[in-house]
C-alpha positions as CSV (number, residue, x, y, z in Angstrom):
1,X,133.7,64.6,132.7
2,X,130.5,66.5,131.8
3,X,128.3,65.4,128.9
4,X,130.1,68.2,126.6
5,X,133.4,67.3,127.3
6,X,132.7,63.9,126.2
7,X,131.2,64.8,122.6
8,X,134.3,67.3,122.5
9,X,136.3,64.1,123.4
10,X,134.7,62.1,120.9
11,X,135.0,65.0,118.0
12,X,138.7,65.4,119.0
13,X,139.7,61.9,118.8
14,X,137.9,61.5,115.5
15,X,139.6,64.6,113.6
16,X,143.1,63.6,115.4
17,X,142.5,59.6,114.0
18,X,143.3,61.3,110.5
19,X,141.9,57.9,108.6
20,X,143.7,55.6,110.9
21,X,140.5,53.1,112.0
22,X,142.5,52.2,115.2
23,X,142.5,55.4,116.5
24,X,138.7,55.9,115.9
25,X,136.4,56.2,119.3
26,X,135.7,53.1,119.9
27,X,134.5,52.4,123.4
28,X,132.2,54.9,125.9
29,X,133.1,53.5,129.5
30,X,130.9,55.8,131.8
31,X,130.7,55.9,135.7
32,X,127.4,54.4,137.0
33,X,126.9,57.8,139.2
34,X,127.9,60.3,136.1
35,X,125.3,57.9,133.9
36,X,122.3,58.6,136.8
37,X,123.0,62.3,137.3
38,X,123.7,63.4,133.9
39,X,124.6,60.8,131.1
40,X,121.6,59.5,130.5
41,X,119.9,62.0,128.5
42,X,122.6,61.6,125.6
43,X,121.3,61.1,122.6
44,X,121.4,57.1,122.3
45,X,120.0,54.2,120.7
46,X,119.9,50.2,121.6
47,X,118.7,47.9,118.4
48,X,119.9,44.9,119.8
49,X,121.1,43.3,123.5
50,X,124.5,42.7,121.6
51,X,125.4,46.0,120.0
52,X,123.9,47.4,123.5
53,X,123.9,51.1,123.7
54,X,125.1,53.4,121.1
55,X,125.8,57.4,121.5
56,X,126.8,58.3,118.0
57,X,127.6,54.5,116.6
58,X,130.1,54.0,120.0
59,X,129.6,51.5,121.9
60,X,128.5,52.9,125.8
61,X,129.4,50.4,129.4
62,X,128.3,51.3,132.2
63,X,129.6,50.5,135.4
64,X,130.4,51.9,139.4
65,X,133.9,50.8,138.7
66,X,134.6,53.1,135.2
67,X,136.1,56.2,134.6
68,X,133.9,58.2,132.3
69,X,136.4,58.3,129.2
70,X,136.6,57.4,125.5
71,X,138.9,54.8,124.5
72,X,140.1,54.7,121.2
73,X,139.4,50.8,119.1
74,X,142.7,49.4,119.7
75,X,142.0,50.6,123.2
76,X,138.8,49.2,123.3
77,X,139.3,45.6,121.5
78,X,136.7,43.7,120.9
79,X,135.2,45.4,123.9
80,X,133.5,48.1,121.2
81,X,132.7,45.7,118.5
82,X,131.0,45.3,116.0
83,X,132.2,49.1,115.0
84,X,129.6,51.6,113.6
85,X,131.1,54.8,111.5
86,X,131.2,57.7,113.6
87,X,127.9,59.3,113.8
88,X,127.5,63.3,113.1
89,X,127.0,65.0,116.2
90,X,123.4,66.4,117.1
């Protein structure tokens, strides 16, 4: 997954959650390898250790054993809390 097709992934689930919070993006897994090459110069932010990093209010993990992929919240769990609204993109 390239760094577009994620914030295309990201914009899709959004529109297709159609107000439904559990359908929201709610957890960033993303390869440790895809993170080095590429995924790393998102546009992110970290305020705390425990909301970790953030690429639009989602929550990002990184890890050699993820596929890079959005998972919606009830996906996600509490994996993605505490929840942030959707950030615009750019």
């Amino acid at each position: 997954m390239t760094l577009d097709q994620l914030i295309n992934a990201i914009d899709a689930m959004s529109s297709a959650a159609n107000g439904d919070e559990d359908l929201l993006p709610g957890l960033i897994e993303v390869d440790s390898e895809d993170w080095c090459a590429t995924f790393h110069q998102m546009e992110r932010v970290a305020k705390t250790l425990d909301e970790g990093i953030r690429h639009r209010g989602v929550k990002v993990v990184v890890s050699s054993t993820f596929a890079t992929r959005v998972l919606t919240r009830a996906e996600a769990g509490e994996r993605g809390q505490p929840y942030r609204a959707l950030a615009p993109a750019g």
